[in-house]
C-alpha positions as CSV (number, residue, x, y, z in Angstrom):
1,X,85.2,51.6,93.4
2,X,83.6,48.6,93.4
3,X,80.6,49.1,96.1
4,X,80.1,53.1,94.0
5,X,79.9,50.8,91.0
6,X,77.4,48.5,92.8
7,X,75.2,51.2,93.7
8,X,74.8,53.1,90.5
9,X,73.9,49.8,88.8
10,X,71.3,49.5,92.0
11,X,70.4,53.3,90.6
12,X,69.5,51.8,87.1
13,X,67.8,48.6,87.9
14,X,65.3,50.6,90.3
15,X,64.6,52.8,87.6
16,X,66.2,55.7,89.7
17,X,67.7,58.5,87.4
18,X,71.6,58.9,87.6
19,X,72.4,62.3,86.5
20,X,76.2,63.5,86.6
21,X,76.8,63.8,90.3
22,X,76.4,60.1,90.5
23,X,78.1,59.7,87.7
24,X,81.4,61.4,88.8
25,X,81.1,59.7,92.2
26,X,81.5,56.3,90.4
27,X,84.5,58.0,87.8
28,X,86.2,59.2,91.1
29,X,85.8,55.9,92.7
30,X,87.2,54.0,89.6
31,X,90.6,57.0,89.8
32,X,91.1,56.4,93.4
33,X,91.1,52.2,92.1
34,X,93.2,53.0,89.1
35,X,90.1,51.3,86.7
36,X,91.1,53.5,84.2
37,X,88.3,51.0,82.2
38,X,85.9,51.5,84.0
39,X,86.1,55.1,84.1
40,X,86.0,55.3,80.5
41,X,83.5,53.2,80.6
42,X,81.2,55.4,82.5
43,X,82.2,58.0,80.3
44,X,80.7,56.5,77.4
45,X,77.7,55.4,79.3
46,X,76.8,58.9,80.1
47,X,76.3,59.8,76.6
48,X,74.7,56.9,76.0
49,X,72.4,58.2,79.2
50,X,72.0,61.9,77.7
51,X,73.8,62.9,81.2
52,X,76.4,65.6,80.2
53,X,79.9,65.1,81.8
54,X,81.9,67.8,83.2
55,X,85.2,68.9,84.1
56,X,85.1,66.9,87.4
57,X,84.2,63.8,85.3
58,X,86.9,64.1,82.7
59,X,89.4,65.4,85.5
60,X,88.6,62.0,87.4
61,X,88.5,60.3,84.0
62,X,92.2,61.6,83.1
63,X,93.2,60.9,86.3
64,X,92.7,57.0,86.5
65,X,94.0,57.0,82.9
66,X,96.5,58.2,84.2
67,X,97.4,55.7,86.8
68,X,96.7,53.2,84.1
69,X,99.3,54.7,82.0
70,X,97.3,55.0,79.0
71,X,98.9,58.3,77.5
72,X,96.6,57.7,74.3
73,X,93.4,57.9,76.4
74,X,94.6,60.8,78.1
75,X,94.9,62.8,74.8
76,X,91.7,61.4,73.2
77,X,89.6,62.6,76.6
78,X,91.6,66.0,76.3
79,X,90.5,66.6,72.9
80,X,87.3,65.7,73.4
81,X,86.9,68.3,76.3
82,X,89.0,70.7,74.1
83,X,86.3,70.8,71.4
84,X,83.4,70.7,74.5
85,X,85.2,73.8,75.5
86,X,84.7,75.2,71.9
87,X,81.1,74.8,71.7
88,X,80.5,76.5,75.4
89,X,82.5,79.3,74.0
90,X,81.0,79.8,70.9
């Protein structure tokens, strides 16, 4: 998790545009560390970045969460795609 980390903040200080692919490398690399912080982290940081996430990202997302044991997160990130999921619909 680390070195993905490492090289998405590489990504950003050459000015090279991350875009949700290399986001959800990083989120997966955090789930298969169990940073359940950092993964929200980057979660937050791509809205911050105006990169949509998508179901891999919030799957990975849940998933470190849920290593970390943080039922709360879980539920918060599974509204938040619930009401995604409402406005694709719609």
């Amino acid at each position: 998790w680390a070195k993905s980390l490492g090289l998405l903040v590489e990504m950003w200080s050459t000015r090279v545009e991350s875009n949700t692919i290399t986001y959800n490398a990083a989120v997966s690399a955090c789930e298969g560390g169990s940073e359940w912080a950092k993964a929200l982290g980057l979660l937050s940081e791509m809205g911050s970045d105006r990169v949509n996430a998508d179901t891999i990202t919030y799957s990975a997302t849940i998933g470190s969460c849920e290593h970390g044991q943080t039922t709360h997160h879980i539920v918060a990130l599974l509204s938040q795609l619930s009401s995604q999921c409402r406005w694709l619909v719609s």
